[in-house]
N, C-alpha and C positions, 0 to 999 in steps of 0.2 A: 460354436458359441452357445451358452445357457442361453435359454426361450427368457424374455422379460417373465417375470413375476410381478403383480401390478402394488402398490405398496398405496394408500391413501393421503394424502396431501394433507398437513397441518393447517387447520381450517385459520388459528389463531396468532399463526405467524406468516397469515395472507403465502404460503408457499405456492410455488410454479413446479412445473418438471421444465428441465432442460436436457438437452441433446447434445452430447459432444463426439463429433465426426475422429473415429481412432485414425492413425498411421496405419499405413499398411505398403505395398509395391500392388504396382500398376494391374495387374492381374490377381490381385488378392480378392476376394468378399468385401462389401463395404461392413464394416464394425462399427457398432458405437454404443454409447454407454448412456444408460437415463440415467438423474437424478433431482433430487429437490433441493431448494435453495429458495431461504426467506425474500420476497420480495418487499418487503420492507426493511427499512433500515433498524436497528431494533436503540432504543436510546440512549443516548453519552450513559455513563457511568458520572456519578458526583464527584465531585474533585474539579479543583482548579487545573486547567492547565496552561502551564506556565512560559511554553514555547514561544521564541520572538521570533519575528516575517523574517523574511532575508530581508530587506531593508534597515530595518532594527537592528541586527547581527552586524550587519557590516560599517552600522558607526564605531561597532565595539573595536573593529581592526585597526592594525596603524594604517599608509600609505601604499606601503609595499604589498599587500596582502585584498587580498577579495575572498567571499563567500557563494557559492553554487549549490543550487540544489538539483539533486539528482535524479532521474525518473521515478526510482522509490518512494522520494520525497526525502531522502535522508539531505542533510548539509553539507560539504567538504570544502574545506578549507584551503585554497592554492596558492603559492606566493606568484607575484608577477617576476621575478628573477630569473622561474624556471626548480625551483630548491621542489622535494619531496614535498606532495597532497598529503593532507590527513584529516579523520573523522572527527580531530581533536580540533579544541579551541588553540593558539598560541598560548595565550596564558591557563596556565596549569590550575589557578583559582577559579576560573570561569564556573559558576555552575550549571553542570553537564543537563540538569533539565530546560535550561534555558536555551537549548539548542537541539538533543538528543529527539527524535520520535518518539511519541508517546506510546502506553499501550496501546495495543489494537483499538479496545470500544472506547476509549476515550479522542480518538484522532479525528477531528474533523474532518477531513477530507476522505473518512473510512464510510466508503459508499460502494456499492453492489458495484461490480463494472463487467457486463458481457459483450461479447461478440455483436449476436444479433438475436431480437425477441419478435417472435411473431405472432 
């Protein structure tokens, strides 16, 4: 493994170093990898965004149908029947930013998320 090389930390984007422990088999060297990463969140981008909760979403369904969000955050759409999931709204009109992820810097819930900081 290459010796670190020390690289100076971005004073203005409040940057850390973090340590991420590699893979390896039980007899291996331990490995692992620095790097930096802004500890601030950096700010929305302008623009409305226009995405509804899951609560909101789900007056839009009939009876037979419900909405879940997923670990991602994305939506999917299930029927109670049992019938095929999909990323799509039932109705084909629905406007897909009224449901879809945003971009990245505009997503509210787009927050730093590690392991562990010490």
């Amino acid at each position: 493994m290459a010796p670190y090389e020390y690289a100076q930390l971005e004073r203005e984007n409040e940057e850390i170093r973090l340590l991420s422990l590699m893979p390896g088999a039980r007899d291996d060297d331990i490995s692992i990898r620095i790097f930096h990463v802004p500890l601030i969140i950096p700010p929305r981008q302008t623009g409305e965004i226009k995405r509804l909760s899951l609560e909101q979403l789900q007056e839009t369904l009939s009876d037979g149908m419900y909405v879940m969000k997923t670990i991602d955050g994305r939506y999917i759409f299930k029927h109670r029947s049992g019938n095929a999931n999909s990323w799509d709204h039932p109705d084909p009109t629905f406007d897909r930013a009224l449901y879809d992820l945003p971009k990245h810097g505009d997503f509210l819930e787009n927050k730093p998320q590690y392991e562990a900081l010490s």
